[in-house]
C-alpha positions in Angstrom: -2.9 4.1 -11.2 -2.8 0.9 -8.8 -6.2 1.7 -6.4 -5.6 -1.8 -4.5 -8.3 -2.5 -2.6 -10.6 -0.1 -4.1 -10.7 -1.1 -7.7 -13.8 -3.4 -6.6 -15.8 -0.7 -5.7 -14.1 1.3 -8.7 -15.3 -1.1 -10.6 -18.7 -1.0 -9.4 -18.7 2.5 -9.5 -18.5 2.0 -13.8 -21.2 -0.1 -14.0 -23.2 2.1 -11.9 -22.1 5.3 -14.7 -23.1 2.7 -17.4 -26.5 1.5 -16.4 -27.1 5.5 -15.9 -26.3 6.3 -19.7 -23.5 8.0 -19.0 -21.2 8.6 -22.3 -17.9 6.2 -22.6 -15.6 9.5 -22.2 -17.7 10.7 -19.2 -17.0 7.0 -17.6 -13.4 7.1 -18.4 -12.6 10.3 -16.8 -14.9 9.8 -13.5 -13.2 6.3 -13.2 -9.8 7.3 -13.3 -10.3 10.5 -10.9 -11.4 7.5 -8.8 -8.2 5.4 -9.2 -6.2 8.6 -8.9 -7.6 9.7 -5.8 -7.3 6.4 -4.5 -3.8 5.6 -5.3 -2.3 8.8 -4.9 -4.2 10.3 -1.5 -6.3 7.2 0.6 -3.2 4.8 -0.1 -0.4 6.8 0.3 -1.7 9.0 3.1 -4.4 7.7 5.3 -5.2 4.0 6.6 -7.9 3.5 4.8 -8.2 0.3 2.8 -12.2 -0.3 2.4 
C-alpha cells in the first residue's frame, strides 16, 4: 500500500515498535494496518494529508 504522505510518520511509528521490544511479526502487522488505513481510508476518502 502507497500511504503518501504518511509513510514518514509510518515510519516513525516502526522505530517507535522497535525501541519498545516489540517482536518483528508484531511490527509488520501494526505497520501495514497503518499503511492500509492510510491508503485505503485518509487518502481516498477524507482531506487529510498530515
Amino acid at each position: 500500500m502507497i500511504a503518501g504522505p504518511f509513510q514518514p510518520v509510518i515510519n516513525s511509528f516502526r522505530l517507535h515498535l522497535s525501541a519498545e521490544g516489540k517482536s518483528p511479526k508484531t511490527i509488520r502487522t501494526y505497520v501495514e494496518a497503518a499503511q492500509w488505513f492510510a491508503a485505503a481510508h485518509l487518502l481516498a476518502h477524507t482531506s487529510h494529508t498530515d
